[in-house]
C-alpha positions in Angstrom: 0.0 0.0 0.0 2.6 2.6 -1.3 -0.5 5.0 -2.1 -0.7 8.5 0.1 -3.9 7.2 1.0 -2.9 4.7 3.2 0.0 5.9 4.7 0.3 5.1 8.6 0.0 2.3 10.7 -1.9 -0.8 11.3 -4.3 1.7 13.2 -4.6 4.5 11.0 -5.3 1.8 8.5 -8.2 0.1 10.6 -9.8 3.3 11.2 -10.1 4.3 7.4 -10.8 1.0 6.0 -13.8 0.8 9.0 -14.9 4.4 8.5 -15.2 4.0 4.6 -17.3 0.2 5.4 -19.6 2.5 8.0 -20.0 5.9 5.7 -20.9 3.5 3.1 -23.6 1.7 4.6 -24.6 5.3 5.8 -24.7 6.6 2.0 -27.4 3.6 1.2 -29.1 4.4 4.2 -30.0 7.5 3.7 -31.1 7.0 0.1 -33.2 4.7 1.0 -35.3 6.9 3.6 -35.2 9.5 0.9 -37.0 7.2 -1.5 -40.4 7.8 0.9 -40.1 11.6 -0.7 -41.8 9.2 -3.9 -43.2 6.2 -2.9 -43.8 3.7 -0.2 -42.9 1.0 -2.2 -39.5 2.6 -3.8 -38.6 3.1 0.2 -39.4 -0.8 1.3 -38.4 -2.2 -2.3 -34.8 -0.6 -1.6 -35.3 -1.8 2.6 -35.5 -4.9 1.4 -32.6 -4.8 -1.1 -30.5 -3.4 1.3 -31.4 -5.7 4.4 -30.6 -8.8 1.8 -27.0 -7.5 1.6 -26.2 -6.0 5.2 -28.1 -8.6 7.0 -26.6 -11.9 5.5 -23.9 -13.5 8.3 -20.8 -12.6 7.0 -22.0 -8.8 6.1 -23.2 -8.4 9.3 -20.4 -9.3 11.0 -18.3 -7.0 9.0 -20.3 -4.3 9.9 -20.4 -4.4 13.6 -16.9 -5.2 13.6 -16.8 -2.1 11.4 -18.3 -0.2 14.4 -16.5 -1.7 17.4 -14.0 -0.9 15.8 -14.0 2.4 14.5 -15.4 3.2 17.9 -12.7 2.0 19.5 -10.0 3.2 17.6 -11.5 7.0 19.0 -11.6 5.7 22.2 -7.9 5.2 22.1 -6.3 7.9 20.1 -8.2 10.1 22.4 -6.6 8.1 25.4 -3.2 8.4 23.3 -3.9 12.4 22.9 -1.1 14.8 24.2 -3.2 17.9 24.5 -7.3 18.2 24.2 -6.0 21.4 21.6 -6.9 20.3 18.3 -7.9 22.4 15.0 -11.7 23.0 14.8 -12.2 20.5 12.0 -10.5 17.7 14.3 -12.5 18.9 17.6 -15.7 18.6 15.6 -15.3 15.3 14.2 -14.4 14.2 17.7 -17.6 16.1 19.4 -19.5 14.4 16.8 -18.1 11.3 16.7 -19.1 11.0 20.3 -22.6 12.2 20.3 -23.6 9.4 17.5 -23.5 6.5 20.3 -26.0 8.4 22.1 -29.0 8.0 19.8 -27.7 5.3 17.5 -27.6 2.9 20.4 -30.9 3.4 20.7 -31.7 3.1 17.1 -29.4 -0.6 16.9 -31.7 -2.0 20.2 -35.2 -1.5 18.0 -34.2 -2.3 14.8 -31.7 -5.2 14.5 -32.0 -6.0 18.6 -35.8 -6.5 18.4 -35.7 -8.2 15.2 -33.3 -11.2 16.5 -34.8 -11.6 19.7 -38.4 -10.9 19.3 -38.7 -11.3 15.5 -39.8 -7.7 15.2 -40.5 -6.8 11.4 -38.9 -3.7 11.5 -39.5 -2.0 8.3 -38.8 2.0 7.5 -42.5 2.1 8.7 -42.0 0.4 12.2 -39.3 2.9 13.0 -40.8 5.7 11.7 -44.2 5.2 13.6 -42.3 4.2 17.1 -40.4 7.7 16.4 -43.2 9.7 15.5 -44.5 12.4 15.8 -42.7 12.8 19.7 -39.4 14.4 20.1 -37.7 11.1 19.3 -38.1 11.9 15.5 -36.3 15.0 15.8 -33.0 12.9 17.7 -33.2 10.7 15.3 -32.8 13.4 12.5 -30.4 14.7 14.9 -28.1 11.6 14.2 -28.7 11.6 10.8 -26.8 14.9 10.3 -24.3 14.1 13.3 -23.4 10.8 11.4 -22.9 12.7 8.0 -21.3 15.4 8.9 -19.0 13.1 11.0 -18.4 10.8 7.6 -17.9 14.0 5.8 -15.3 15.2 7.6 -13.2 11.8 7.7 -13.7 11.6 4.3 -12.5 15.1 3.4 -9.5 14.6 5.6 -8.3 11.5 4.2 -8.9 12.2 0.2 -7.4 15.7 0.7 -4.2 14.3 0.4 -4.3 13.4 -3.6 -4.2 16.0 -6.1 -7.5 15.5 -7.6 -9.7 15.8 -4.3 -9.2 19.8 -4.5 -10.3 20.4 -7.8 -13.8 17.6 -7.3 -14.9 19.3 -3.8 -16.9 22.0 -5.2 -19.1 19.8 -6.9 -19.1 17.2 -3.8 -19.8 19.6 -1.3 -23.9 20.0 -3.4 -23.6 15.9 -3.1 -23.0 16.7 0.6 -25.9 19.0 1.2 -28.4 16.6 -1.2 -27.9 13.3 0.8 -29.2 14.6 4.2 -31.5 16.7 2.9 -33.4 14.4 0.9 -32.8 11.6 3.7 -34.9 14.2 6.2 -37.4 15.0 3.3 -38.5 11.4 2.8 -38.8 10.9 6.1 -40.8 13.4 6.7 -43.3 12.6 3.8 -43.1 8.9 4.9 -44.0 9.7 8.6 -47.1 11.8 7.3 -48.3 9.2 5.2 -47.9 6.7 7.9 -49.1 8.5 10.9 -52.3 9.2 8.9 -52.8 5.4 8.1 -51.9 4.5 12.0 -54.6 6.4 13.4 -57.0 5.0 11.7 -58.5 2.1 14.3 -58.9 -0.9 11.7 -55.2 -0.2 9.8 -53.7 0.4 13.2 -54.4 -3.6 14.1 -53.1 -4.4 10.7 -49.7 -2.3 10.6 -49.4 -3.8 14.3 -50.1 -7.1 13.1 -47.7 -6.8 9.9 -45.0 -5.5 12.1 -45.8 -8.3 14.9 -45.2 -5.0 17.3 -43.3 -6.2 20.5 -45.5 -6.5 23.3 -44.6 -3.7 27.0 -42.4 -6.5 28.3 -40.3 -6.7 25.3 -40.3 -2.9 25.2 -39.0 -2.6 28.7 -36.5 -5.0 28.1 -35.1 -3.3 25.1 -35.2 -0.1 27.2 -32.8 -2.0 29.9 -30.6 -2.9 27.3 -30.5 -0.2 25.7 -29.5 1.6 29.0 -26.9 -1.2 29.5 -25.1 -0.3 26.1 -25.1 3.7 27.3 -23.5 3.0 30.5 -20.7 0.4 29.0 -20.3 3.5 26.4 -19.8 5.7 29.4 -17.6 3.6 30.9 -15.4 3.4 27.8 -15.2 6.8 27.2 -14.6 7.7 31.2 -11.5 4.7 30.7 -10.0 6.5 27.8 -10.4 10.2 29.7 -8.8 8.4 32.8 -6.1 7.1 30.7 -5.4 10.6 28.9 -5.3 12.1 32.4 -2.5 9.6 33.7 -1.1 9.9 30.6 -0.9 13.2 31.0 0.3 13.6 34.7 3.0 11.2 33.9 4.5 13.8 31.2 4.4 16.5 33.5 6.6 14.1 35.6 8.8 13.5 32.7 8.8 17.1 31.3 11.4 19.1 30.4 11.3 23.5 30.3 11.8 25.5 27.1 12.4 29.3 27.6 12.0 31.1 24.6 14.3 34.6 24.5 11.9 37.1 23.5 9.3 34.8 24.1 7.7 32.3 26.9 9.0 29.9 29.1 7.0 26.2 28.9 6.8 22.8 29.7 6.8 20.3 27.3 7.0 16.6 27.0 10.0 14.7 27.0 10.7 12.9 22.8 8.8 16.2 21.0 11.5 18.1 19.1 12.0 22.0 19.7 9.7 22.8 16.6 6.8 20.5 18.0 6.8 21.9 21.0 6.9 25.8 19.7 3.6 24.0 17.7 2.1 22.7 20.7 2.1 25.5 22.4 0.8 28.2 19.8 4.6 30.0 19.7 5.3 31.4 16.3 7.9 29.4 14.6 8.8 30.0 11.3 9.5 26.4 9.3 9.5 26.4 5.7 10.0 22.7 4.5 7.4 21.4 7.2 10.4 19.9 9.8 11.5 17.7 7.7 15.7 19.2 8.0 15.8 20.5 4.6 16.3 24.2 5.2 17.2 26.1 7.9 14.4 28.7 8.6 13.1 26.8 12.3 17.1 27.6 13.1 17.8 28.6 16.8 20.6 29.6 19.0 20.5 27.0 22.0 22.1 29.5 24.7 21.6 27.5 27.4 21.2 23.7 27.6 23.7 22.8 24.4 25.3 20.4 26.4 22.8 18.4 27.0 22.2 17.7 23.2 23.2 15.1 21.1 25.5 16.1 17.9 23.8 17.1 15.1 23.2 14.6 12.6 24.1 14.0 9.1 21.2 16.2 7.7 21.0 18.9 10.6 24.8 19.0 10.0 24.9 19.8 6.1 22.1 21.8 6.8 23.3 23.9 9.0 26.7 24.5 6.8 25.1 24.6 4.0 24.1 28.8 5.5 27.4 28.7 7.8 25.6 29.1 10.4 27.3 30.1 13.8 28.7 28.3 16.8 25.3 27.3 19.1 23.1 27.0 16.1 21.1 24.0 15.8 17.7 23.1 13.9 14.4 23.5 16.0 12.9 20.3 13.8 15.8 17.7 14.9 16.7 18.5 18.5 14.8 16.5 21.3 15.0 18.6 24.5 16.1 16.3 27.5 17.1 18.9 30.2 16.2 23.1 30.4 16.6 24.5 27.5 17.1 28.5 26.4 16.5 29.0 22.7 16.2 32.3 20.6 14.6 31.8 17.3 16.1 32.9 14.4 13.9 33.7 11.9 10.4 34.5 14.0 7.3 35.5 12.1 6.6 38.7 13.9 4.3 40.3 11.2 -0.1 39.7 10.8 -1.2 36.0 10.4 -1.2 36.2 6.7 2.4 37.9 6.6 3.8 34.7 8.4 1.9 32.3 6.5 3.0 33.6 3.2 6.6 34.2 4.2 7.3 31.0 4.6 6.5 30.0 1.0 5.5 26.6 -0.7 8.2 24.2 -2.3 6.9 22.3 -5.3 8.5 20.5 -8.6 7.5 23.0 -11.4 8.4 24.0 -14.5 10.0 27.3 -15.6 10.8 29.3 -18.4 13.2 32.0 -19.0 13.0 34.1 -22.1 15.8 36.5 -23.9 15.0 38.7 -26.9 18.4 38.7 -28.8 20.4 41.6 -29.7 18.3 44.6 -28.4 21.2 46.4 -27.4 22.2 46.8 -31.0 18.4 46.7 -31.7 17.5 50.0 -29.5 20.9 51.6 -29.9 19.7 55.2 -30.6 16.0 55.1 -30.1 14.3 57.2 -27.8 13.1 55.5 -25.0 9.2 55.5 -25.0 9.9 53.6 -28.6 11.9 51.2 -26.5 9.0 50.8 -23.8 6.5 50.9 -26.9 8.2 48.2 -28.8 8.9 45.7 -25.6 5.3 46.2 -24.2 4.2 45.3 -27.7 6.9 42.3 -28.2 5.2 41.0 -24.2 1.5 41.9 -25.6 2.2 38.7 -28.6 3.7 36.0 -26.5 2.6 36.5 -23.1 -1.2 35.3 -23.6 0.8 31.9 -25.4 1.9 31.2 -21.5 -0.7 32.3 -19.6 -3.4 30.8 -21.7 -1.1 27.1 -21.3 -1.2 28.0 -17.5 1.9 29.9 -16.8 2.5 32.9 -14.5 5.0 35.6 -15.5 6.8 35.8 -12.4 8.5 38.6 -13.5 10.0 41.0 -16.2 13.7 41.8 -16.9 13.9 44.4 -19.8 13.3 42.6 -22.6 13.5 39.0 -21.1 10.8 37.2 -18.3 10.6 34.2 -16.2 7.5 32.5 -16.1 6.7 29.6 -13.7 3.8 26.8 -14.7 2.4 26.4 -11.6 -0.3 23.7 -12.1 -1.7 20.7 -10.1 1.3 18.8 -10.3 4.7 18.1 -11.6 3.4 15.9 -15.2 0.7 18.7 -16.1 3.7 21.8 -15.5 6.3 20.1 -17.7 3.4 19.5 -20.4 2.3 23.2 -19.9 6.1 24.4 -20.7 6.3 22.3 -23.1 3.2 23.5 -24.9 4.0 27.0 -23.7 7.6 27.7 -25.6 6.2 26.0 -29.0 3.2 28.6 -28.6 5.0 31.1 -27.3 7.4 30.3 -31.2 3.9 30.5 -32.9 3.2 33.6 -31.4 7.0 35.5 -32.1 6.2 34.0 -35.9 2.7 36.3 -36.5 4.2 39.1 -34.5 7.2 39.1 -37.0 5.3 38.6 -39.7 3.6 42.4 -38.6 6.9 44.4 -37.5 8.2 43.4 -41.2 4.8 44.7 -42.9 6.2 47.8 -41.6 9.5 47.7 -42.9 11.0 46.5 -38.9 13.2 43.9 -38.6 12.3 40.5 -37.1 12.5 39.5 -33.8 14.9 36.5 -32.5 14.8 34.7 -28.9 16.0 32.3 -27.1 14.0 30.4 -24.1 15.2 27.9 -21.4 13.3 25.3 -20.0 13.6 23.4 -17.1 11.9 21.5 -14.2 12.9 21.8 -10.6 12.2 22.2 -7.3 11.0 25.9 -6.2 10.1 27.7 -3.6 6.9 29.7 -3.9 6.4 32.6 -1.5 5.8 36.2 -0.7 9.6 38.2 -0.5 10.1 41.6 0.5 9.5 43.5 3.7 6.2 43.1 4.8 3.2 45.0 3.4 5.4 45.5 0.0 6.1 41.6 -0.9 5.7 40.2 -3.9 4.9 36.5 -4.9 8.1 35.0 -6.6 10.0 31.8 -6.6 13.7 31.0 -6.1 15.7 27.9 -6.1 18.4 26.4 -8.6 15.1 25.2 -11.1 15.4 29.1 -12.0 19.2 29.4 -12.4 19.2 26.2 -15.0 16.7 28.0 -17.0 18.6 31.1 -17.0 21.4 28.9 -17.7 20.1 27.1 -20.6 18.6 30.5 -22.3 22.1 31.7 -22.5 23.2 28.7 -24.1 20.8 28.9 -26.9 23.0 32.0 -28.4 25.9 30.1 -28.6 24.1 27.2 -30.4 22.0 29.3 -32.7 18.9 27.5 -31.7 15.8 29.1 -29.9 15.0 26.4 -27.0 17.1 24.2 -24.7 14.7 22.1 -22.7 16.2 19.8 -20.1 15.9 16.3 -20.0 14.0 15.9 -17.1 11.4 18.2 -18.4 10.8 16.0 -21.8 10.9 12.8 -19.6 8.2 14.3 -16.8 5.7 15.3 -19.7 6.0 12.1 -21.6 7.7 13.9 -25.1 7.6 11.4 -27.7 9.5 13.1 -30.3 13.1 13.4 -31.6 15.4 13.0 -28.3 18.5 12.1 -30.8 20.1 15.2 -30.0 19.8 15.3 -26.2 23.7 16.2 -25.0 25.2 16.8 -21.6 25.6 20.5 -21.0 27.7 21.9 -18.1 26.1 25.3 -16.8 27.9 28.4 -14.9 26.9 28.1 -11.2 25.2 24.4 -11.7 27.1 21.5 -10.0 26.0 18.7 -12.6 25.9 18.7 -16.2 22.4 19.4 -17.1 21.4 16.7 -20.4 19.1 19.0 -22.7 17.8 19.2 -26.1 18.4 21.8 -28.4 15.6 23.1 -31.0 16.3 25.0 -33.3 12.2 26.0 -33.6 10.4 25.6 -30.8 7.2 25.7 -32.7 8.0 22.0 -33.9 7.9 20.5 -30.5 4.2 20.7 -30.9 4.3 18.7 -33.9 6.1 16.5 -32.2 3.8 15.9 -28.9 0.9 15.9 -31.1 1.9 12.6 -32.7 
């Protein structure tokens, strides 16, 4: 299971495979009891469908294992919990997740409980005439919601981690507000219907008759059970607070104190690094590659406690030579406090919440381009210069709309060259969106030539550089005058490979690991090692003469 979906252990495994068998079943559910918005025998027809499936042995079995389960799983990561401080999200799928026992208990004892033991037909119509029209109906619609939103919320949390769940949500989310509400309007027509037909003396004795309606005794006994199954709920969840509370009191007997300079002084639990702990306890840290050691922007100064620290290891090390940073310096995201510790944060996000957020950027694998119009020196030399500005604005009015319209962003302009950055979904769609980007951008440079020597101008010539690479999106500048741009070496070997292009005569270079990520199927014959100014590697790329014919050649 090398998917991002299921990632984890055996028990974040058991709790997504249990939830999905649970939201499931809810899904059908709900349809179902929607169904009495049409008919009667549309809701039963699909009962009894549904019944044939959940009801047979081995079903059922996976289904209340499903529950125990899943139940049980909450019960212990909420035992396991550090801190009762969670986002809202996670704190509402908790609340929820632990109000559902409270009626669905109930709901399990009259419906499969009577069924088994007293042979109860319990058809949508049973249940919706022992519910109605007290307060019990209203509960009941109660859990309805409570167990969708709950299933919604899972579900949202888990698929958010693939690339396509963004771009489908805004057509779920009406899928979302459909299912309950047509659940609540069929039940609601149904229980009309029905309560109308009940009150009537003569189909009263036959609905009770049909249903073989349990007799007091058998009500009073499902009652007691139904209590029974509250208080062993009770008792579980009282276990797992006791065990979080022991839990807890044990760390404070195993704690260790931070003190920030220029900042607090807490108590944290012994095995969280400095960076986890400045999370835990809401203390602005900044941390650009999310902990993982592959920058340096959580960096501290340990003044007091070094000592009591392990060496740095082989990443924190390279890391922190990679900036040269000073004696004392260490990375927040790989040092375990075990002993008082006195740290001063380098880099501190002291601006508005947005400021921080956007200031510690986004890395992704993108695509970039980097354009040169060649010889406007010579070109220009001479003109006045609102005939430079009116001849580069119109050069940047013919190709531009060929890169944003294939998805690309100028990032920015640099006289009569630009960068542009494809910043799509993910890395496959970017290179393709270069790709297609320079031969339109070629296309484009063609017709505008074909204009400038209508007039008597000469042509135009340029030269583009195309590579793929990691980046680092993010707002630089002092705050309140930032501007979104990227750095990172992707940009230099683009740069790189432009200048190259003069030298060769030819009007692209695109790297090899661009062609490869977007699946080019053309001509690769002429793909040669280059070794770049400022780049550590040779960089393999392809030259083309005309970068219009790359979209011949991805076309076929």
């Amino acid at each position: 299971m090398n998917s991002v979906l299921w990632r984890g252990g055996w028990a974040t495994r058991l709790r997504i495979g249990s939830g999905l068998i649970l939201f499931t079943f809810a899904f059908f559910h709900f349809i179902n009891i929607g169904l009495g918005l049409f008919h009667t025998d549309y809701l039963h027809g699909m009962q009894d469908g549904r019944k044939a499936v959940t009801r047979h042995d081995a079903m059922s079995v996976i289904l209340y294992a499903a529950l125990l389960v899943h139940a049980g799983l909450a019960l212990h990561s909420i035992s396991q919990r550090r801190t009762l401080r969670m986002p809202f999200a996670t704190g509402l799928q908790v609340v929820l997740g632990l109000l559902i026992p409270l009626q669905l208990i109930s709901h399990i004892v009259q419906t499969r409980y009577a069924h088994e033991i007293y042979d109860v037909n319990d058809e949508m119509g049973y249940i919706i005439i022992l519910m109605w029209p007290g307060t019990v109906i209203w509960m009941q619609s109660l859990l309805l919601l409570l167990v969708w939103v709950h299933g919604c919320i899972g579900l949202h949390r888990w698929l958010r981690l693939t690339r396509w769940w963004s771009k489908t949500v805004p057509y779920l989310i009406g899928v979302a507000v459909f299912i309950p509400s047509f659940a609540l309007a069929g039940l609601l027509t149904e229980g009309r219907r029905i309560w109308v037909d009940f009150s009537d003396p003569f189909l009263r004795e036959q609905y009770i008759e049909h249903y073989n309606w349990p007799s007091p005794e058998a009500f009073e006994a499902m009652f007691s059970v139904k209590d029974n199954a509250l208080m062993a709920f009770w008792i579980a969840l009282g276990a797992a607070l006791a065990v979080f509370a022991i839990r807890k009191l044990w760390r404070r007997r195993h704690s260790v104190r931070v003190k920030y300079v220029e900042g607090p002084e807490v108590v944290a639990e012994k095995g969280m690094t400095l960076l986890e702990i400045s999370q835990a306890n809401g203390i602005p840290h900044t941390a650009l590659c999310g902990g993982k050691g592959r920058c340096t922007t959580c960096r501290v100064i340990v003044e007091e406690g070094a000592d009591n620290l392990p060496a740095p290891s082989e990443i924190e090390a390279r890391s922190l030579a990679a900036v040269g940073a000073p004696s004392g310096a260490r990375l927040a995201c790989q040092i375990c406090p075990i002993a008082p510790l006195t740290a001063f944060r380098m880099f501190r996000p002291d601006g508005g919440r947005h400021r921080a957020h956007a200031s510690q950027g986004q890395e992704r694998k993108l695509a970039v381009l980097f354009l040169d119009m060649r010889g406007f020196t010579s070109r220009t030399t001479g003109q006045l210069p609102y005939d430079i500005v009116f001849l580069l604005n119109r050069f940047f009015d013919a190709i531009v709309p060929a890169i944003t319209t294939d998805g690309g962003v100028v990032d920015k302009y640099m006289g009569d060259g630009l960068l542009a950055v494809f910043e799509t979904p993910d890395t496959e769609s970017s290179a393709r969106a270069g790709l297609k980007a320079a031969a339109d951008v070629s296309r484009a440079l063609a017709q505008f030539n074909q204009r400038l020597e209508a007039e008597g101008s000469p042509r135009i010539r340029i030269g583009m550089g195309l590579h793929l690479g990691d980046l680092v999106l993010g707002e630089i500048g002092a705050a309140g005058h930032a501007a979104r741009t990227i750095i990172g070496d992707a940009v230099n070997v683009a740069s790189r490979l432009e200048g190259e292009t003069k030298a060769l005569g030819v009007e692209l270079l695109v790297s090899a690991e661009l062609l490869q990520a977007a699946g080019y199927e053309g001509d690769q014959n002429g793909i040669r090692p280059f070794d770049l100014r400022g780049v550590t590697r040779p960089i393999p790329a392809l030259p083309v003469t005309s970068a219009s014919d790359l979209l011949l050649a991805t076309a076929r």
